[in-house]
C-alpha positions as CSV (number, residue, x, y, z in Angstrom):
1,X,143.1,285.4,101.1
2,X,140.7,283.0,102.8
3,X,142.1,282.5,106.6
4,X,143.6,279.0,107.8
5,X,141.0,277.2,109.6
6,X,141.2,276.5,113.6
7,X,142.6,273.2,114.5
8,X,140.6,272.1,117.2
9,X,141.0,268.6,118.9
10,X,137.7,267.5,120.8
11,X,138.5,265.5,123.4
12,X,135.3,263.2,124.5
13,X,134.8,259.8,126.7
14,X,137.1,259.4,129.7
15,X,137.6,257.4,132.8
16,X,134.9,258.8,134.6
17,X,131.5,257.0,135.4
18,X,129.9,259.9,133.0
19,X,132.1,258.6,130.2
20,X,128.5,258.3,127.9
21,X,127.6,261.7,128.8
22,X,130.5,263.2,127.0
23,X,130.1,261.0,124.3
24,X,126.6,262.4,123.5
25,X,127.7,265.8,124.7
26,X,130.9,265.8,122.3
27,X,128.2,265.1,119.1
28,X,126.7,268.1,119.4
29,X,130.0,269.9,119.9
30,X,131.4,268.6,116.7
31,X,127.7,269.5,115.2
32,X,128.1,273.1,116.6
33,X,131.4,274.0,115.0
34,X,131.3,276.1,112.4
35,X,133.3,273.6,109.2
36,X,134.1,277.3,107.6
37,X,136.3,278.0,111.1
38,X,137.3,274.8,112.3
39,X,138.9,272.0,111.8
40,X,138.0,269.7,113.9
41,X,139.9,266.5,115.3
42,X,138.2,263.8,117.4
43,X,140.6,262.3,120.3
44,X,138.1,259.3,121.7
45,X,139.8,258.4,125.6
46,X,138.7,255.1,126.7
47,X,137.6,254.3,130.0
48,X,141.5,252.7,130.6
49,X,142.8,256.5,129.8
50,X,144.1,255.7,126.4
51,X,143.9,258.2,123.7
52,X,142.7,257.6,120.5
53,X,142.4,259.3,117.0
54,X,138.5,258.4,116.2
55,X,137.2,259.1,112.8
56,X,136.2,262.7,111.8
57,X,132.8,261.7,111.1
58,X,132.0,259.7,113.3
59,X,128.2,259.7,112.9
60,X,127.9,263.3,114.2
61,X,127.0,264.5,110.4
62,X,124.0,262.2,110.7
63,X,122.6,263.2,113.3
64,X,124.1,260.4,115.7
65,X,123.4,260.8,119.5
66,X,126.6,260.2,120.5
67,X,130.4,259.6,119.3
68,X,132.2,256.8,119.4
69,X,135.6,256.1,121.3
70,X,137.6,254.0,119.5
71,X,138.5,250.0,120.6
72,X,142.2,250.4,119.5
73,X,144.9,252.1,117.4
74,X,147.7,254.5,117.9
75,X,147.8,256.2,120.8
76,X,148.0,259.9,120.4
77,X,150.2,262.1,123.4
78,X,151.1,265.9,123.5
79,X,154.0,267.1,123.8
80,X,155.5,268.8,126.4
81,X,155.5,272.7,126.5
82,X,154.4,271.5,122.5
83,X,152.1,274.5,122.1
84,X,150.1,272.3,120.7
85,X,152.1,269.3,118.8
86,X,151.0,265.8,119.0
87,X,152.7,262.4,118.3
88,X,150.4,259.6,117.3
89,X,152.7,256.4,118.4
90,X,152.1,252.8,117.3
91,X,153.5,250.3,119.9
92,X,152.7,247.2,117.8
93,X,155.0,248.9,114.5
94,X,156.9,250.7,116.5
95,X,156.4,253.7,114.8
96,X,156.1,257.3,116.1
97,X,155.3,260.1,113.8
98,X,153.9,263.9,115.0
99,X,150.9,265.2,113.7
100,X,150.0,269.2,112.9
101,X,149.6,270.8,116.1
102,X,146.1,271.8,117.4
103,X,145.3,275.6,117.9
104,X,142.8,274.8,120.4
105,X,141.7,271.8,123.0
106,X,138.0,271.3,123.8
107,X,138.2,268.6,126.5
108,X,134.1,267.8,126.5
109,X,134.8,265.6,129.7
110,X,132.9,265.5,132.7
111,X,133.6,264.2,136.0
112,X,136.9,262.6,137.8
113,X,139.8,262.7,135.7
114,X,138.1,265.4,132.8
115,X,136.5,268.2,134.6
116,X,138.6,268.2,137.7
117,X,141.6,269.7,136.7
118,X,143.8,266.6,136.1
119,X,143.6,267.5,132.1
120,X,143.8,271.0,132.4
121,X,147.3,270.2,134.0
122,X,148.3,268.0,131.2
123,X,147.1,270.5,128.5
124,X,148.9,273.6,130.5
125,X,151.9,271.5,130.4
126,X,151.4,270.9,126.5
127,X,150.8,274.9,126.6
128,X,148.1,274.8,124.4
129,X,145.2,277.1,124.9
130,X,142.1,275.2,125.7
131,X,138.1,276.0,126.4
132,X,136.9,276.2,130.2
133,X,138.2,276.9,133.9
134,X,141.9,276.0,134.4
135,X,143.6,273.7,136.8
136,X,142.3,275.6,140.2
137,X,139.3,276.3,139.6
138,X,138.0,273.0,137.8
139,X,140.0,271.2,140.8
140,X,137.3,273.4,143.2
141,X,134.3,273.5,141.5
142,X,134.3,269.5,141.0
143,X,135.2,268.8,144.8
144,X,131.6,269.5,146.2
145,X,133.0,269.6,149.6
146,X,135.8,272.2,148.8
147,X,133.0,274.3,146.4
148,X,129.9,274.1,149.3
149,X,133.6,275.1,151.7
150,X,134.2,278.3,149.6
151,X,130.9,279.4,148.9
152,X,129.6,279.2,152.4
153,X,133.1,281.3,153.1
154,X,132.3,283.9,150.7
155,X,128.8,284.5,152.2
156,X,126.8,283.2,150.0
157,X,123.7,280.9,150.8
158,X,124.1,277.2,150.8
159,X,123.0,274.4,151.9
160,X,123.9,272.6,155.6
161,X,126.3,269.6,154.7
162,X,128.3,267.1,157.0
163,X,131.6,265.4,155.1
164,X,132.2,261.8,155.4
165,X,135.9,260.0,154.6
166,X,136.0,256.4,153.5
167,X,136.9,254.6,156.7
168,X,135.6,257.2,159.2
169,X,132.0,256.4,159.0
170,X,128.9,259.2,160.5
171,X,125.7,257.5,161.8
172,X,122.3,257.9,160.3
173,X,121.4,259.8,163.5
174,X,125.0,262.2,163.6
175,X,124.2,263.0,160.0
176,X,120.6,264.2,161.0
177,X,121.8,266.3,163.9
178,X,124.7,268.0,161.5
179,X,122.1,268.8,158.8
180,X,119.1,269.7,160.6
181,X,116.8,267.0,158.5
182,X,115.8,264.1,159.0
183,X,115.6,263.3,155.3
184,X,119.1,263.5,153.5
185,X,120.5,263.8,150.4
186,X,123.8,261.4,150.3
187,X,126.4,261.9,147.4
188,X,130.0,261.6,146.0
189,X,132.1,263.9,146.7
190,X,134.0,264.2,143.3
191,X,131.3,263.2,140.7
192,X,128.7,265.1,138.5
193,X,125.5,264.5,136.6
194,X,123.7,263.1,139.7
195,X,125.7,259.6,139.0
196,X,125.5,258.2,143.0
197,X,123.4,260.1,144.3
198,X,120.3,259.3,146.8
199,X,117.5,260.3,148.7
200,X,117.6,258.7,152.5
201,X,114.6,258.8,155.1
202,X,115.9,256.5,157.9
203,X,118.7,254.5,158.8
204,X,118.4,251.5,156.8
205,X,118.4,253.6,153.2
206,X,121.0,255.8,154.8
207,X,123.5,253.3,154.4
208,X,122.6,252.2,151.3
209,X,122.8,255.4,150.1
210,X,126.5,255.5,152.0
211,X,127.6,252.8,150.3
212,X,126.5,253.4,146.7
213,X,128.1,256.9,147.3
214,X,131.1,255.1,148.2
215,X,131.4,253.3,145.3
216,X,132.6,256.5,143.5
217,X,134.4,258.1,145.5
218,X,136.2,257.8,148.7
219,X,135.1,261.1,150.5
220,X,131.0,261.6,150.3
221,X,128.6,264.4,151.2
222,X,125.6,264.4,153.7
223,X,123.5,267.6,152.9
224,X,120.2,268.4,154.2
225,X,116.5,268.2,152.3
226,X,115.6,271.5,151.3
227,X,111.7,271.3,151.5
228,X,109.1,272.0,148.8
229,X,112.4,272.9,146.8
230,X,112.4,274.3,142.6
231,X,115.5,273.4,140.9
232,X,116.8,276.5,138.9
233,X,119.4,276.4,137.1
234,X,121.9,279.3,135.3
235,X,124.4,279.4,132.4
236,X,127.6,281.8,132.6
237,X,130.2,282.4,130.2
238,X,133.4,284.3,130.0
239,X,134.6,286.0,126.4
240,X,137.8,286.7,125.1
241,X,137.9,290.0,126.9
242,X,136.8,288.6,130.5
243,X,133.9,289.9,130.6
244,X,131.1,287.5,132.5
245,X,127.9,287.6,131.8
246,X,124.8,284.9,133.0
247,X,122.2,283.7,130.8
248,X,118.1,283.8,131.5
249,X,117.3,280.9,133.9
250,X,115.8,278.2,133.3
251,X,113.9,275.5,135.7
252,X,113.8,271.8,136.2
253,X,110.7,269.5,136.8
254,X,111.4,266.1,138.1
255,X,108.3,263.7,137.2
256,X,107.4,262.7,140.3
257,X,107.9,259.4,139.9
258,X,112.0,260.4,140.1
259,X,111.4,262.4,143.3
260,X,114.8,264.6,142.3
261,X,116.8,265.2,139.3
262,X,118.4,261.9,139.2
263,X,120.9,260.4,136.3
264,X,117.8,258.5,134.6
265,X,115.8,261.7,135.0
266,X,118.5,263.4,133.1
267,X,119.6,260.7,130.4
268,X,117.6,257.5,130.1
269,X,114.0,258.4,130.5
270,X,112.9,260.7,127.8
271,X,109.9,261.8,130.2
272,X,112.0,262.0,133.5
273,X,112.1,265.9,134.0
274,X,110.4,268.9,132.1
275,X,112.8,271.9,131.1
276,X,111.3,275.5,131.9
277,X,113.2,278.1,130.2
278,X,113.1,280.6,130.5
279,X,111.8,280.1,134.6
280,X,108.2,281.1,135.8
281,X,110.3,283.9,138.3
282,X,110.0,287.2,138.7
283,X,112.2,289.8,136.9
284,X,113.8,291.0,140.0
285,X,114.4,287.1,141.8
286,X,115.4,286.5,138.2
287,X,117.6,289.2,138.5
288,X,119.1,288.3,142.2
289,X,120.0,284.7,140.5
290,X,121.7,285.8,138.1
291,X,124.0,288.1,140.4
292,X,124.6,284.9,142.8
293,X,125.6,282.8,139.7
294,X,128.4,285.4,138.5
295,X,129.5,285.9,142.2
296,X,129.7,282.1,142.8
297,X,131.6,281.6,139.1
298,X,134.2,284.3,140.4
299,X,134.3,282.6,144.1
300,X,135.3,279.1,142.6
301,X,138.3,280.6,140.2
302,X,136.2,279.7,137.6
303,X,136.7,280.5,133.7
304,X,135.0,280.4,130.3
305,X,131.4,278.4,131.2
306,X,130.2,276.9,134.2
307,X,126.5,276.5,134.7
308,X,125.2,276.9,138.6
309,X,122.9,275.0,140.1
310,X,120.5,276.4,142.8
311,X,117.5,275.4,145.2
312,X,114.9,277.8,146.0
313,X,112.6,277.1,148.3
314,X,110.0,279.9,149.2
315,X,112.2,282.9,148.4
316,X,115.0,281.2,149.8
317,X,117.8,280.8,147.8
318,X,120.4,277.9,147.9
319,X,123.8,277.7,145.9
320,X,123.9,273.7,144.7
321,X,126.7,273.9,142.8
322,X,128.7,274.8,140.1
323,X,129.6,272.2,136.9
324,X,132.7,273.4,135.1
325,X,132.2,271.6,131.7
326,X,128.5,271.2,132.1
327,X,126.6,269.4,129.3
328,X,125.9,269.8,126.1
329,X,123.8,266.8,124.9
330,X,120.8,267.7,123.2
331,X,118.6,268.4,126.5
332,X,121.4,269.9,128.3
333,X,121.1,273.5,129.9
334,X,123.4,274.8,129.5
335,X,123.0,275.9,125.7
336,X,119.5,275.4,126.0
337,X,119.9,278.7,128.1
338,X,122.2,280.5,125.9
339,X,119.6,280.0,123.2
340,X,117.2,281.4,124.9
341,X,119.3,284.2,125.7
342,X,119.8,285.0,122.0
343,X,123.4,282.8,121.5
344,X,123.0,280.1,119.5
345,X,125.3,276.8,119.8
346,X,127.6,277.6,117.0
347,X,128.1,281.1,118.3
348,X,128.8,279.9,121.9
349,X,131.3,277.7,120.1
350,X,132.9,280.4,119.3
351,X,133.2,282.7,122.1
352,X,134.6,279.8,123.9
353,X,137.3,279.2,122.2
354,X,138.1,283.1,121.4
355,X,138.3,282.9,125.2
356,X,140.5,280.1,125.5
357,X,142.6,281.6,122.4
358,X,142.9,285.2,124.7
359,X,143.6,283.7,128.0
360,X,146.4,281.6,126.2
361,X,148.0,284.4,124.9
362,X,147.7,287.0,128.4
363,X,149.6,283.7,130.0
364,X,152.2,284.0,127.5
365,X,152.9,287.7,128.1
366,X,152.9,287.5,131.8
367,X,155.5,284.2,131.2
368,X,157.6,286.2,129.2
369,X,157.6,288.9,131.5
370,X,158.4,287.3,134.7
């Protein structure tokens, strides 16, 4: 008897200023799933937080770089403690009708209102299982000031940083004195693949950078230039069992015309950043990274993936940070690592929804025992 595919909705765009990312990020996903397994089911959400039902195609089968999120149509909602039911509802007819329910959620969103623990809520409210870290530790990991916060807490090496509020402004020369540099990195607080982030040397391009970090998000970060620094960078993933294991590393090259791994380093110029993987390290720094990455996945409650992010600078190692639905474009790491590690992209598919599959169903024993 062959065995009923998966039902697995992909949810892709979003409100977020990285609302292309996950649209090229989302076409590999639906590339990677294994049609004998899965049954896929494309839910486009536009940048006004609608969701749509896109087309099941949608390019991906030709190799498009990217999905696309529908202009209009019914909007699709899940129920309520649904475990999984949907209603597609059609204001203009006035017709609601439910669809079969999904199995599984993929939400391949990143940044504000996708990775931050705002649609893990909803989908832990549907009860549905669902891939990645829940509501806590998405809600910690995309917060850079609550993540640098914990890890510092927990002992583990990070960068200096000074927190700035909208309204409660920190001069160029305050910021210097909390950081210890007198260049600075400036950034927003709740937002991910390097979208708002600059480099400042004095006080004039310290406000720019203040301002165009403000244009994000309300609370910003000041943290200190970390000299003659590599950029490594580390995949980890959680199976059905809960066991954790870290991938090889890999390294970043910024062209030097970019300076740092900035968003058109990493999506609009094909020649922005060179990808070293596995990393020119030796086996027992390689080793030490790896241990830091599983300690700092555990630190931030997270669950399933996360890929951290870390300086090093001589032998001195800096915890960035950790992204909790990291990419998965084409150039992304984060598979590129588990490839290199032996894991293919349609395997890692699967593992991470076997883990969201076994973490949904230990929740509903401890429920049921309460």
């Amino acid at each position: 008897m062959q065995r009923r595919k998966l039902r697995v909705a992909i949810l892709f765009g979003g409100r977020s200023a990285e609302h292309d990312v996950s649209r090229a990020s989302a076409a590999n996903v639906l590339r990677s799933l294994d049609p004998e397994r899965y049954e896929p089911v494309l839910v486009g959400i536009t940048r006004a937080g609608r969701w749509l039902p896109a087309d099941a195609g949608n390019g991906a089968g030709t190799g498009a770089t990217e999905l696309t999120v529908p202009e209009d149509g019914p909007q699709l909602a899940l129920l309520p403690g649904g475990h999984g039911r949907a209603v597609l509802a059609n204001a203009a007819a006035g017709e609601t009708r439910e669809v079969p329910a999904f199995d599984a959620v993929f939400p391949v969103l990143h940044g504000p209102h996708g990775e931050d623990g705002t649609v893990q809520g909803a989908l832990e409210l549907a009860d549905v299982p669902y891939v990645g870290s829940g509501v806590i530790g998405s809600a910690a990991a995309m917060d850079k000031d609550v993540a640098k916060r914990l890890i510092r807490d927990a002992g583990l090496p990070t960068s200096r940083f000074a927190t700035v509020i909208q309204g409660a402004p920190l001069s160029y020369e305050d910021a210097v004195r909390a950081v210890g540099t007198a260049e600075v990195f400036v950034k927003p607080a709740n937002m991910g693949s390097s979208v708002g982030v600059s480099k400042a040397r004095n006080a004039e391009e310290y406000q720019a950078a203040c301002e165009q970090a403000f244009r994000f998000d309300r609370k910003i970060l000041i943290e200190e230039s970390v000299p003659d620094v590599r950029e490594i960078e580390c995949s980890v993933l959680e199976d059905g069992q809960g066991d954790i294991r870290a991938s090889e590393l890999g390294e970043i090259v910024p062209d030097s015309k970019h300076g740092f791994y900035s968003y058109t380093a990493k999506y609009t110029d094909a020649a922005g950043a060179s990808l070293v993987v596995p990393a020119r390290l030796t086996p027992q720094m390689s080793e030490t990274f790896k241990a830091l990455a599983i300690k700092t996945f555990k630190t931030l409650c997270c669950a399933g993936m996360a890929r951290i992010d870390f300086f090093l600078s001589g032998d001195r190692i800096f915890v960035n940070e950790a992204n909790t639905l990291p990419g998965f474009t084409n150039i992304s790491m984060y598979p590129k690592l588990w490839e290199a590690s032996g894991l293919p992209q349609g395997k890692l598919m699967d593992v991470l929804i076997e883990h969201a599959l076994a973490r949904h169903k230990r929740a509903q024993a401890v429920s049921v025992h309460r």
